[in-house]
N, C-alpha and C positions, 0 to 999 in steps of 0.2 A: 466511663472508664478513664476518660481524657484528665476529667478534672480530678479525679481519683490521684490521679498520677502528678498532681502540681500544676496541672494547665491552668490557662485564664481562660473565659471564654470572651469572644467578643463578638456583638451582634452584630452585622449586617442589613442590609435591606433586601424583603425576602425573604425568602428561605438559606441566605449565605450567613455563615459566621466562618468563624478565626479560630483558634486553637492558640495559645502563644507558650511557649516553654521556652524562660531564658532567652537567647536568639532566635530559635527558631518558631517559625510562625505558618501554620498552614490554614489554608482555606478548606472549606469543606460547602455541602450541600445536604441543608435538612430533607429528608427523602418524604417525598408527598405524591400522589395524595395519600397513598396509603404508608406506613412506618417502616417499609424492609426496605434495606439497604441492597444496595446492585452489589454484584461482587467486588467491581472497582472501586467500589467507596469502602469498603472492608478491606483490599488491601492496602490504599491508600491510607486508612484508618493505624494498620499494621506496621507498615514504613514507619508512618512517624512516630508510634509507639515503640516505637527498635531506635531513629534515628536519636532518640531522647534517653536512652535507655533503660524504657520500661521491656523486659524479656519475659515469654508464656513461661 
């Protein structure tokens, strides 16, 4: 949805990347071992898809 929206991605070491949109830049966490996301990484996910302004 990230890069949907205009992001770059950018890899890290690990399981970390980047998100970057224009200025702003968020870290994240690829969720392992299994693919579901905690709830906080879902909002966090949400924040910066608002502070960008991608809106549901």
């Amino acid at each position: 949805m990230r890069l949907a929206a205009g992001c770059v991605l950018i890899e890290g070491r690990g399981s970390r990347v980047r998100f970057a949109h224009g200025l702003h830049i968020a870290p994240f966490h690829r969720p392992h071992p299994t693919k579901e996301a905690k709830p906080y990484q879902v909002e966090d996910a949400r924040a910066f898809l608002m502070l960008i302004g991608v809106t549901p």
